[in-house]
Every structure is written in C-alpha cells, then in structure tokens.
C-alpha positions, 0 to 999 in steps of 0.5 A: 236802733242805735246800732243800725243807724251807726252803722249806716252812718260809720260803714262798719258791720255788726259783727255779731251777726254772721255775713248775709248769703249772696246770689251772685247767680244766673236767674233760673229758667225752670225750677225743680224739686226731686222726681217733680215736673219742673215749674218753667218760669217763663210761662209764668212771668209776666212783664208790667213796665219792665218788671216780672211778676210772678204767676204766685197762684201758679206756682203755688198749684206746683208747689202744692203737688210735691211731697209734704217735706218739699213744699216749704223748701220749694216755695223758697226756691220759687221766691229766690228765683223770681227775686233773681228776675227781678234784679236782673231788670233792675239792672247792674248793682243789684244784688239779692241776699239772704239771712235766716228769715230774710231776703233782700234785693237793693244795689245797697252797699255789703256793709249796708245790707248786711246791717239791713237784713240783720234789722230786718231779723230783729224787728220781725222777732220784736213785731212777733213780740209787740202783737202777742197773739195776733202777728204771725211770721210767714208760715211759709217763705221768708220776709222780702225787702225790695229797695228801689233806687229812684222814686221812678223806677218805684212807682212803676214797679208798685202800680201792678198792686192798683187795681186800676188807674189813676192818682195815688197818694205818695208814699216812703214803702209799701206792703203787696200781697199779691200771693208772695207777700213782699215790702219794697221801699226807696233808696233814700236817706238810709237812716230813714229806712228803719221806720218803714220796714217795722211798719210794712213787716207789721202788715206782713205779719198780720197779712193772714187775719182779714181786718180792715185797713184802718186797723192793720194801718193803725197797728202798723203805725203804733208798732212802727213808733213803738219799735223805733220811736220815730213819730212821723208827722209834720204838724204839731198834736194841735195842728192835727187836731185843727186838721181832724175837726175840719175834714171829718164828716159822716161821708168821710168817715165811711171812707175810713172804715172801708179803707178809701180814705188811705187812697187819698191824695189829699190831707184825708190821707194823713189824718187816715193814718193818724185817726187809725194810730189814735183809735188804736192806741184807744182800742188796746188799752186792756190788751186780752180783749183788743187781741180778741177783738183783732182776731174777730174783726172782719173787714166787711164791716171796718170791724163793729161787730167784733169790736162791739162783742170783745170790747163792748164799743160802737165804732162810730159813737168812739169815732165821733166823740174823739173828732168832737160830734154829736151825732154818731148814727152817720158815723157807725161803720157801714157794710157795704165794699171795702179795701183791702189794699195797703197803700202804705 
C-alpha cells in the first residue's frame, strides 16, 4: 500500500515491475482467429449514451466454435478490442494498457498506470489468497479497470447495468458482469482509488458463485478493509450503531436479504453495506465452514439454507439479536425475487 500511494504522491514507478503494454492502435473492425469466420464488431456493438456495449453473448457463440486452444486467446482479443472502442469514445487522452492478469483504460498519466496495473496484479493475488477456496481469478480473460474522468461521463456509462430507470445511490466504482466482467470507477483522488479496486476485484472474483449481494457485498467490504486497512465511514461505531436500531424493521430487512436495500438512496444504503461487513465478520469466525457455507449460498433465499446446514445459524435469529429485536420470525430470510446486481 505504501509503495502505490508513494508513487502516486512522488510521480516515480516501481521498477520492480516491468513496463504495462500500451495499445496505441486502431480500434479493430472485425476479429479474427486462424481459418474462423471473422466476428465483424460493428454488428455487435451497440451505442447507450455514446458508450459501445458489447454483444458478449455473441462474441461468445463466436468464440465457442473455434478450436480449443484459440478460445482463451480469443476472447482476450474480443475484450482488447471492445476496450479499443470504448477509449475512442471517451476521447483524446485515453489510452488502454496492459500487464499479465490486467487491463486498464484511463487518461491517467504512464507512471500512474503503471503503478495502478501493478496494484492491480497484487491484490488480485492477495484477494485469491484472503477467500482461500471460495474467490476465483477469471478462468477466461483478464481483470478490467475502466477509469472514467468525471463523475458525468461515469454515470452514464454504468446506467446500461440498471435494469430500469430511476434514482440510484451514489457510489466511488462499480463491478458490471454483463458477460465480460469489468470494474469502472472515477479519476479523483488518486490515493483513493486503491480501496475501490480491492473491493470491485473482490466481487470479480467471486462473480462465479450465486450468492446473494449481501454476502458478495460483505466480503467485498471486510477484504477491502483487509487488504488496505481503510475503514470507510463517516460516522463513529456508535453513531451507527443509532442509525441501525432506528432504520431496521422486518420490511426492511427483507429488502436486505433479496439485495433492495443496496439500491437505496437513503442511509438504508449505508447501514446495508455495514450490516453485510458485521454479519460477515460474524459468519466467518471459524473459516472451513464459512467457505462451505459461501460455497452453497444461493441467492433465491439470501443464503438460510446453507447457512443453517454449514454453520448451524438462522439468519434472522442473528439478524435481530445483533440489531437489538426480539422477535425474529419477520426477520428470516424470505424466498421470493432477489437482486443480483452489484450497485457498488
């Protein structure tokens, strides 16, 4: 952490790390592999808001029909290419690079993204590491990290991920699997931007178990604190502790376990995230059977049965003894629609 945030603040590389690959070409119009028929990008790439979006199921039917040993390699191409797009409608200054595992689109200065790609190749090490047996770096592709330049530009481009419209809770990044899964964030505070990718790699890495988004939200956040011990919050542990006893109710509560609760603009949004890092913190104390118990969560019921079969705990009974309740039979988890999003 020191390292990165030195050189952030100084202007001089690692050089320990060898220099990031830069794709200083044209965006391609079709992509190619061996005797394949070429996968032409202009049918597949739609505009919202200025931005391509990418047809990924599409490119992944193409990418499917080639010979074993091309796919991988392939779908690496599809992703440098749709990257290429995109930095060409972000405009001038932007600039794709690339490490091992990694690739990054901002208009950040060489020293800075080289500093962030090789960030960005630790922590996903260390993420693999911290959820031993349950995080999974992509099988297939490499970690991406988009960096917006304003706020603006930003929203815009993360409004494709709702599914409808409306108001949305702020937020420093966000994690979008839409078939090419990728984390975008905004160019800020640089020394900021450290937190924000621990969290959303977090997410990319467990993007491959169907847990519901109170658990993927709660290891995002403890790994994230974890990792670069940044705590995050405004209020003191007593001032949220106010906050919880006055907002949680049985409806409310319901709107956690299906994932609602994270869209909120209101301080149900903050008290989400911090409710999902306690219960967490609480679940994994004995970490063999928190790992199964991630493992066999499912979101169509916020996780109760596993947690019941692997950890021998009702949801709702923990739930509402650690917000102060007396009553839990409100507070259990109920199967009905959930969100699979990630809002932050």
């Amino acid at each position: 952490m020191l390292n990165f945030v030195r050189t952030l603040l100084t202007g001089r590389a690692d050089t320990a790390q060898p220099p990031a690959l830069r794709h200083d070409v044209a965006a391609p119009a079709e992509l190619a592999s061996g005797g394949a028929s070429a996968f032409p990008l202009a049918g597949h790439l739609h505009r919202q808001h200025g931005y391509p979006i990418m047809d990924w199921a599409a490119a992944g039917s193409w990418v499917d029909a080639l010979a074993p040993e091309a796919r991988a390699p392939a779908w690496i191409d599809a992703e440098r290419a749709w990257l290429l797009h995109l930095r060409d409608a972000l405009g001038a200054g932007f600039r794709l690079a690339e490490s091992d595992r990694c690739l990054l689109l901002s208009a950040l200065e060489d020293h800075v993204a080289n500093a962030t790609l090789a960030f960005m190749e630790r922590t996903l090490k260390r993420v693999v590491l911290t959820l031993d047996g349950i995080a999974e770096a992509t099988p297939w592709g490499k970690e991406i990290l988009v960096v917006f330049d304003d706020e603006d530009s930003y929203y815009r481009y993360v409004s494709h991920a709702y599914a409808e419209a409306g108001e949305f809770a702020a937020s420093g990044g966000m994690y979008i699997n839409g078939g090419c899964g990728h984390f975008v964030t905004v160019r800020r505070d640089l020394g900021a931007i450290e937190p924000v990718i621990a969290h959303e790699m977090t997410h990319a890495c467990l993007a491959h178990l169907p847990i519901p988004l109170w658990l993927n939200e709660g290891l995002a956040v403890n790994t994230e604190q974890r990792l670069t011990g940044v705590q995050g919050s405004v209020y003191t542990p007593q001032e949220l502790r106010s906050m919880h006893l006055a907002f949680w109710g049985e409806q409310e509560i319901q709107e956690f376990w299906s994932g609602q609760s994270f869209q909120r603009v209101d301080d149900g949004n903050l008290l989400s995230y911090d409710l999902a890092r306690i219960l967490v913190a609480w679940l994994a104390k004995d970490w063999a059977p928190f790992r199964d118990f991630v493992l066999a969560a499912h979101m169509a019921d916020g996780g109760a049965q596993a947690a019941q079969a692997h950890l021998g705990v009702d949801l709702g009974e923990l739930a509402s003894a650690l917000l102060g309740q007396a009553e839990a039979a409100g507070w259990r988890p109920a199967a009905h629609a959930v969100s699979a999003s990630l809002p932050a």
